[in-house]
N, C-alpha and C positions, 0 to 999 in steps of 0.2 A: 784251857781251850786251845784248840791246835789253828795257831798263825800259816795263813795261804799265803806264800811265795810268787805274784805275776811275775810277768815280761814286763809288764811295763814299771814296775818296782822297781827291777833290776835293772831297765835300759834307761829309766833316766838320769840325767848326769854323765852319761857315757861321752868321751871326749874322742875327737879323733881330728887327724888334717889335710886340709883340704888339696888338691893339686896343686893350687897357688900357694901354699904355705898359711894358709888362714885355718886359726884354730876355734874349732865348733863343738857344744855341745848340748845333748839331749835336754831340750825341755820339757814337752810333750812328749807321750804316746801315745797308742790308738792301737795301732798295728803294723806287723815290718814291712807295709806297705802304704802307711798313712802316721807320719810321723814330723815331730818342729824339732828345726834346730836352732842355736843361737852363735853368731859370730861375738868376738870381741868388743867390736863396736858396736854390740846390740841388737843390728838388722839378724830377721828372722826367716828361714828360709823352711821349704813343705818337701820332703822327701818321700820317697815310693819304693823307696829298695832299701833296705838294712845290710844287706854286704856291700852294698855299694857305700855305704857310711863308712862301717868298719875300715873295707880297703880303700878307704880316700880319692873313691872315684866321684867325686862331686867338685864344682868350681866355685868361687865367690865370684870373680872378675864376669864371668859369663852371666851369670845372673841379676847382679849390680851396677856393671859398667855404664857407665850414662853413652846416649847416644852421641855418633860421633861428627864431632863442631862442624861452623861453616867452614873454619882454614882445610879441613882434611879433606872435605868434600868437594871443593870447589877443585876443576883439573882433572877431575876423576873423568876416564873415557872408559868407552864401551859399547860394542857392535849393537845396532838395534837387529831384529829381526828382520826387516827391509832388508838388512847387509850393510848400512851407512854407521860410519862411526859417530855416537855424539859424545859432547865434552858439556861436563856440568861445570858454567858459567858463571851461575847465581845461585845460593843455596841460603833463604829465608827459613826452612823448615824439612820435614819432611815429606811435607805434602804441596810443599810451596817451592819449587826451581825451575830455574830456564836451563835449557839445555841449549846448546850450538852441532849443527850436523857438518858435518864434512864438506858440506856443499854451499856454507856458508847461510840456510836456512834457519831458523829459528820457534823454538817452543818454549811456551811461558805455563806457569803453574805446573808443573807436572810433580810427580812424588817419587819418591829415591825406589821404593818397592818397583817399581814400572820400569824406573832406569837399569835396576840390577836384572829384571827379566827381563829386559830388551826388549817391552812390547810398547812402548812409545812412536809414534805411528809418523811418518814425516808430514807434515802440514800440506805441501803441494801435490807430491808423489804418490798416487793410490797405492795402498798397501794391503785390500781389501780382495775379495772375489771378483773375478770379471764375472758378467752379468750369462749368465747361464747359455739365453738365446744367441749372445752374440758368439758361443762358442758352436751351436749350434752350426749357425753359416758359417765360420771357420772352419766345420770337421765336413761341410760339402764343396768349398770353394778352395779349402788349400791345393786341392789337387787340379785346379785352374791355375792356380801359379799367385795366387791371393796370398799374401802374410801380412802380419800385422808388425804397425811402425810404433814404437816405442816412444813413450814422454820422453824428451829429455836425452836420448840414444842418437850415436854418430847417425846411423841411417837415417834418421830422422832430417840430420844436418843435411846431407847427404842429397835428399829428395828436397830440401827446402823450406821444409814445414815451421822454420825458428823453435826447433825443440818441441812443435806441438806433435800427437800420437795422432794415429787412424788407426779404426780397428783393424780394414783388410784394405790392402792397397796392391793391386797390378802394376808395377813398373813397366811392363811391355804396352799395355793398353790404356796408359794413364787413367784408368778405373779404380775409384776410392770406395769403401762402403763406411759406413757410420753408424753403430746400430743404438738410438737413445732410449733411455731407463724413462720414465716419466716420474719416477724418483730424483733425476740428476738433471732433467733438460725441464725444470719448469720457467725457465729463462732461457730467453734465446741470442739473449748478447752475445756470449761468448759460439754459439754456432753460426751468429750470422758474422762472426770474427773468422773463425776458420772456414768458412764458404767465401770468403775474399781471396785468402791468402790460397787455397788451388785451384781458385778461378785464375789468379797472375800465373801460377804456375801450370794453367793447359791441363789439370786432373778432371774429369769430370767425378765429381762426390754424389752419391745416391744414399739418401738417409732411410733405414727402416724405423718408426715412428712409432712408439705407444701411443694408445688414446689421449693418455694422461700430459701429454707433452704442449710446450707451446706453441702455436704458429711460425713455423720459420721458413721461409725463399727456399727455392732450389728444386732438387729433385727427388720425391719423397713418395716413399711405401706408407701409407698412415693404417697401423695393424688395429686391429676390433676389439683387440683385449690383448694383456701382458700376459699371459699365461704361458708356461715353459711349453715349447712345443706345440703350442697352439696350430687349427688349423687355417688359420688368417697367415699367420706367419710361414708355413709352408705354401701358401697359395700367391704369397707376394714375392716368396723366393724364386719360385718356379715362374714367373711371370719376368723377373729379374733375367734367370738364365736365360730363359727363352727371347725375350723380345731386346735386353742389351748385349747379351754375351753371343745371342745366335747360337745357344747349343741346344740339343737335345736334353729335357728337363725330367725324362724318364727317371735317370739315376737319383732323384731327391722321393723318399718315399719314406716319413717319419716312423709309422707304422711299422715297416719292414726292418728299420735300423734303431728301431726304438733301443736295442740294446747295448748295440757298439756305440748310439750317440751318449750315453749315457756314462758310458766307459771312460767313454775321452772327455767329457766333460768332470769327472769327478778326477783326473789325472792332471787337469790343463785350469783347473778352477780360482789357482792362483795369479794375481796380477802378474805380467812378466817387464816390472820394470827395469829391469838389465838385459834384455833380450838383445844379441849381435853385437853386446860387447865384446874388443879384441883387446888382447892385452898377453905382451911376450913374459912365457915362463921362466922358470930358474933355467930350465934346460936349455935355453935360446931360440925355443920352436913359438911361432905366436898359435894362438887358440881362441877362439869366437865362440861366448853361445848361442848354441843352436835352439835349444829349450830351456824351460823354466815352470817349475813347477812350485818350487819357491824357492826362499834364498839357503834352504838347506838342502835343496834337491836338483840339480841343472844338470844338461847334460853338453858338452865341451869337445867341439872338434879342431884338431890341429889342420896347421897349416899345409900338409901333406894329406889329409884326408881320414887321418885315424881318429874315433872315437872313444868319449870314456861319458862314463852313466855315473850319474848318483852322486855328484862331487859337493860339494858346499862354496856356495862363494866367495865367503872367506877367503879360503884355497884358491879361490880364484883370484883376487884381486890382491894377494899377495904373493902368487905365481907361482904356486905350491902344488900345482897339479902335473903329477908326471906322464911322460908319453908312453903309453901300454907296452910298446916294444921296446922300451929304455931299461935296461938292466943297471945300470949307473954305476959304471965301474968303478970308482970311486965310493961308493955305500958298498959293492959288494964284494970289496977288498978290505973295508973298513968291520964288515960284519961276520966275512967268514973265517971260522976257527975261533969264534967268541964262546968263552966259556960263560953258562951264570947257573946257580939254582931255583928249581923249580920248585914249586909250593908244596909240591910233594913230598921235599928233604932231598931226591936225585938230582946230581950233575948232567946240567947236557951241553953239548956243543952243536953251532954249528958247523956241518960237513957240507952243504952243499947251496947254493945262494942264485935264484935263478932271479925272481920277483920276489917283491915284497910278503905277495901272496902264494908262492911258491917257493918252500925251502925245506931241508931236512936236518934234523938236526940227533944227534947220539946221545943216548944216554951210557952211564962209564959200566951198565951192567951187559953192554954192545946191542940193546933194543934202539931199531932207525924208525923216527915218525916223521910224516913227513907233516907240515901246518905251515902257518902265517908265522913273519915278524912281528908283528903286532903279539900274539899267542906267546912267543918265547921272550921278548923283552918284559912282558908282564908276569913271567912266571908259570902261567897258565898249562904248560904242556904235560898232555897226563901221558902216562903209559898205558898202550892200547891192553883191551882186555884180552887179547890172543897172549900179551908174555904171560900172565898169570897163570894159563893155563897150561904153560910150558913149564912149571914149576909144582906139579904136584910131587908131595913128597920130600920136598925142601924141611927143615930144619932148622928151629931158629929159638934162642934163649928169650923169652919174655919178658918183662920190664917186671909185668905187674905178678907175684909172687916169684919172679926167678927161675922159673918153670920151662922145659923146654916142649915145643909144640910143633908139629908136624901137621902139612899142607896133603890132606886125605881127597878134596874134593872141591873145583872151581867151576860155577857158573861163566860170571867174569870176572872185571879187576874188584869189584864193588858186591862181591857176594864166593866166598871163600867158606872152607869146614876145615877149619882144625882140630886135630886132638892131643891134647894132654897124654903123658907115660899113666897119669893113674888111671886113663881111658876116659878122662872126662872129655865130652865132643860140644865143641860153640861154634853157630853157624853164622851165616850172612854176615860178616864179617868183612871190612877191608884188607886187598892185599898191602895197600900202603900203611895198615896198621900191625901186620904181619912182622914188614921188614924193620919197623920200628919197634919193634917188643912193644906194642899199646895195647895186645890181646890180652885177657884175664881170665882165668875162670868163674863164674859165678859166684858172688858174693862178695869178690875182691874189687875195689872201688878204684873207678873208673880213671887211669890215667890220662892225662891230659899236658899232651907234647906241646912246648914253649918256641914260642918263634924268635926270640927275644934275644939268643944268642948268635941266633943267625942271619936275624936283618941288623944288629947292630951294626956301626960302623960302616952300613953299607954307602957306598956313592955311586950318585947319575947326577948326569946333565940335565940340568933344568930348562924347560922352555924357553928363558932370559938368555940362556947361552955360560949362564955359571954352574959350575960344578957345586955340587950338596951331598954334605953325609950327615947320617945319625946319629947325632952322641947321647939320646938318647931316649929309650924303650922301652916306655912302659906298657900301651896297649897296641892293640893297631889302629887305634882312633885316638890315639896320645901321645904322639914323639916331638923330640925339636929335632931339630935339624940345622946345621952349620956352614954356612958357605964361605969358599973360597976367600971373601972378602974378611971375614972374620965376624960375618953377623948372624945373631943367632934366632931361628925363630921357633916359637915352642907351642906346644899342644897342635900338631898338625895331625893327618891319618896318615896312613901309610898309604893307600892307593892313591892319594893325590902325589905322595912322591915318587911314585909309581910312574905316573902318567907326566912327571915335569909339569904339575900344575903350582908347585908351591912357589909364591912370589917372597923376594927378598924386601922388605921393609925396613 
């Protein structure tokens, strides 16, 4: 009787090692996508790929390492999303630490998952949506000379308030507005707090009022219903312009602006607790925000008058925004005529260095493109698909059977026809797998160009401000890396050394 031969006969007991040097082998099979293996010391781990066995792309430490103690944990800082730095203080568990903020606030029970994504919320500081309608009166009263005063912000100091906010406050006509949630104002301590404090300082405060709200002093719109855009709350507004402001109430018309309020309201929807912060840059020009849409998005004008959009505050509050018309002779003495290669396999330089966002840079077959610094320090820079087309008819020995093949017909860089001498024709094809001999004719298996001789040993500056290189390369999601100082850290990716993200431990 004739004996059946499986896979799984054959693959167990298969031994192999792991990245960490941990040796494993087959105990089960199933399928080379549903498979156990066993470590030395017994522990048993479930795998999903069979070449990834074979080539010892598997970890032991990744999989088994216990999590890490309170001594590691405690010290660790990290920007919340706010923009405030906290520092883990206390660390009971991982679902159990007190954080400390920058500002000398404090959060208890919090979990290390919250702290590493920075969504830990500061305890005083809203960090939340401003309330829809009060943006509302903001997108008809800004242009009365109304802005709004910030928790905790100089201006704030400035006007008197001891750190307290108003939502729109007139400096010329000491006119306050306050517009309350009936969510937030079911207590009126703290508003008949701050109805003291700009009654001493000569503000007159006029409160718009949900239903839902509590009785409080002063001088007060009390709206019919919360509803966004409600016609109560356009009837109090207009009643507002007209009878304190003395203006024509024409131009408030919900209906007609239903679209633009809407606009600005999904743009501005964010708390803006840093708004009219000043703080001098690297360059020695000071800069104020002006906007805030969140702590990833602000918008930043210098002290002469020029703006820049879209900055993070981060940048900001480490002074890291530069001034649009600052070419920084110093970076662009430091950057021009930098040689590097690009992911493609071509050398480029750059030739010419105006902005960051403006440069050009050479490749060594003399095509000029012009891109970002950000694009060339990462590799990034293709060649446009007009050279390839400038290359029909070109000539070139192939890798994959040694065969020479000629450039008949280019779409662009990413869709090429060559042919073979024995008239064999392969189309859509790469010009950058042209120049590499990676074309084949069919049936000839698939080369597959190695990056591994050519990011070896590479070096950059890391974010820390020390220099790092590669000794060495196994994937692009598996290198160590060696710094200056002589310490080594291993299994890291390459685009994090890329970006001077890898930290030296």
């Amino acid at each position: 009787m004739r004996k059946y031969i499986t896979k799984a006969s054959e693959r167990i007991g298969v031994e192999s090692t792991s990245r960490d040097g941990k040796r494993a082998q087959v105990v089960s099979y199933s399928t080379c996508e549903n498979f156990i293996i066993r470590f030395c010391d017994g522990k048993e781990m479930k795998l999903k790929n069979w070449r990834y066995f074979i080539e010892g792309n598997f970890n032991y430490e990744k999989h088994f390492k216990a999590p890490r103690n309170r001594e590691e944990r405690i010290g660790e800082k990290k920007v919340m999303n706010n923009g405030l730095t906290a520092e883990v203080i206390e660390y009971r568990g991982s679902h159990d630490m007190d954080i400390l903020f920058e500002d000398g606030e404090k959060r208890t029970g919090v979990s290390w998952r919250d702290f590493c994504i920075g969504s830990i919320a500061h305890p005083t500081i809203p960090g939340g949506n401003v309330s829809q309608n009060e943006l509302v009166l903001r997108f008809y009263l800004e242009s009365l000379g109304f802005v709004r005063i910030p928790q905790r912000s100089k201006r704030s100091d400035r006007v008197g308030l001891e750190g307290k906010e108003l939502d729109l406050y007139n400096d010329k006509l000491k006119i306050a507005i306050e517009y309350d949630g009936e969510y937030s104002h079911t207590k009126n301590k703290d508003d008949e707090g701050k109805n003291k404090i700009v009654e001493k300082l000569g503000i007159k405060l006029y409160r718009f009022r949900e239903p839902g709200c509590s009785g409080v002093s002063g001088r007060n719109y009390i709206l019919e219903d919360s509803r966004f855009m409600s016609a109560s709350l356009e009837c109090c507004l207009k009643s507002f312009v007209r009878d304190v402001l003395k203006k024509d109430d024409k131009f408030i018309n919900f209906e007609k602006d239903k679209r633009t309020i809407k606009e600005y309201v999904s743009n501005n929807k964010r708390a803006t607790i840093h708004l009219y912060e000043k703080k001098k840059m690297n360059n020695g020009m000071v800069a104020e925000i002006i906007k805030m849409s969140s702590c990833r998005n602000i918008t930043v004008q210098f002290e002469d008058g020029e703006i820049v959009y879209h900055k993070c505050y981060q940048s900001f509050v480490k002074g890291n925004i530069s001034h649009p018309k600052d070419t920084s002779l110093a970076k662009k003495n430091q950057r021009l005529n930098l040689r590097k290669q690009m992911k493609n396999g071509m050398m480029a330089e750059v030739i010419e260095y105006n902005l960051s966002n403006d440069i050009k840079v050479k490749f060594d077959n003399g095509e000029i493109v012009k891109t970002r610094w950000e694009r060339f320090s990462t590799g990034s820079v293709a060649v446009p698909s007009c050279y390839a087309r400038n290359h029909i008819g070109d000539k070139k020995i192939q890798n994959r059977g040694n065969e020479e093949a000629e450039i008949i017909e280019v779409k662009d860089a990413n869709h090429i026809t060559v042919k073979f001498k024995d008239g064999t024709i392969v189309k859509d094809r790469k010009y950058e797998d042209f120049i590499h001999g990676a074309i084949g004719k069919p049936g000839i298996p698939q080369l597959r160009r190695t990056l591994k001789n050519e990011r070896l040993w590479t070096e950059k500056i890391m974010r820390n401000g020390m220099k790092a290189k590669i000794v060495r390369y196994g994937s692009a999601n598996d290198i160590d890396i060696k710094f200056s100082n002589g310490t080594i850290v291993m299994h890291k990716t390459y685009a994090n050394f890329c970006s001077g993200s890898v930290a030296c431990k």
